[in-house]
C-alpha positions, 0 to 999 in steps of 0.5 A: 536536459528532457528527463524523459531521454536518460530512461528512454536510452537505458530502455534501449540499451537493456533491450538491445537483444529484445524487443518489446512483446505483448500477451493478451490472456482470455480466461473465464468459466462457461457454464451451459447446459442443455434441457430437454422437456417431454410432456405426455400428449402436448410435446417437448422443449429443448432450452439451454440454461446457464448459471446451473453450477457457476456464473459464466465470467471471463477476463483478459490478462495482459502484460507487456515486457520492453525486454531486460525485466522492465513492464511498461509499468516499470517505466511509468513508475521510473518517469516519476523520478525528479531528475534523470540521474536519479531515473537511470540510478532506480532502473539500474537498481530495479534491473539488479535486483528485478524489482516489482512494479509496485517496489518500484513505486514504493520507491519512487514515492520513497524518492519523492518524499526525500530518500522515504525520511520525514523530518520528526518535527521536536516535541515541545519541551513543556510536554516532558515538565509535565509528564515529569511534574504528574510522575512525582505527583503520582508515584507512576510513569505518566506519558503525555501524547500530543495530536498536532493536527488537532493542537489536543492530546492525551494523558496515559498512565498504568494502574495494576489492580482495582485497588491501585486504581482507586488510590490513583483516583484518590490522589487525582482528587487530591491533586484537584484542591 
């Protein structure tokens, strides 16, 4: 089945009473002044200038609504979902609970990534001998962190003072021999 029809259906069906209406905004700032210079005996100038108080902008604003709550930015967010089913259950939920264009892309992507759940891939069991061997050894809770992406890691383990510091280092040194 065109997975393109089932939202194609939903979009007519929430605008049976609606059709689609566009709006284009300009909007800016003009800044324009007007300069007049008289000079004894040599004559007078008349100029405009700009940019005296602010820089002249503008910009145009546009936006699209296909009737029933849903942009053109809702429908090219809800085309991205795999199967029909799944599209017409999203639009139904971003019509429910009028939804944004981006949570609307957040949940396409949630979708596309498996319902938004990576698998947590199990630490190695090593890992946790170590930290249990090192916390006995040094009388403190150690913590090994390990990087998968770089096959590295990291040892993390409080101190509380100087003092504490240095008998850590003592008994770091000991563990060495």
């Amino acid at each position: 089945m065109n997975k393109h029809l089932p939202l194609a259906a939903l979009l007519l069906a929430s605008s049976a009473a609606a059709s689609a209406q566009s709006s284009v905004t300009l909007f800016g700032i003009v800044d324009l002044g007007l300069r007049h210079v008289s000079n004894e005996g040599v004559g007078a100038l008349n100029s405009m200038a700009s940019g005296g108080n602010a820089t002249s902008r503008f910009g145009l604003r546009a936006s699209e609504d296909l009737g029933g709550g849903l942009s053109a930015g809702h429908a090219r967010a809800l085309l991205s979902f795999p199967q029909g089913e799944a599209m017409l259950e999203a639009a139904r939920l971003v019509l429910k609970k009028g939804l944004s264009v981006r949570e609307t892309e957040k949940l396409a992507a949630a979708c596309a990534r498996g319902n938004g759940k990576k698998a947590k891939a199990r630490r190695d069991s090593y890992y946790d001998e170590v930290e249990l061997a090192l916390s006995g050894a040094l009388g403190r809770k150690i913590r090994v962190v390990e990087n998968r992406t770089r096959q590295s890691g990291k040892i993390e383990m409080p101190f509380f003072n100087r003092e504490d510091l240095m008998k850590l280092a003592s008994a770091l040194k000991v563990l060495e021999d």
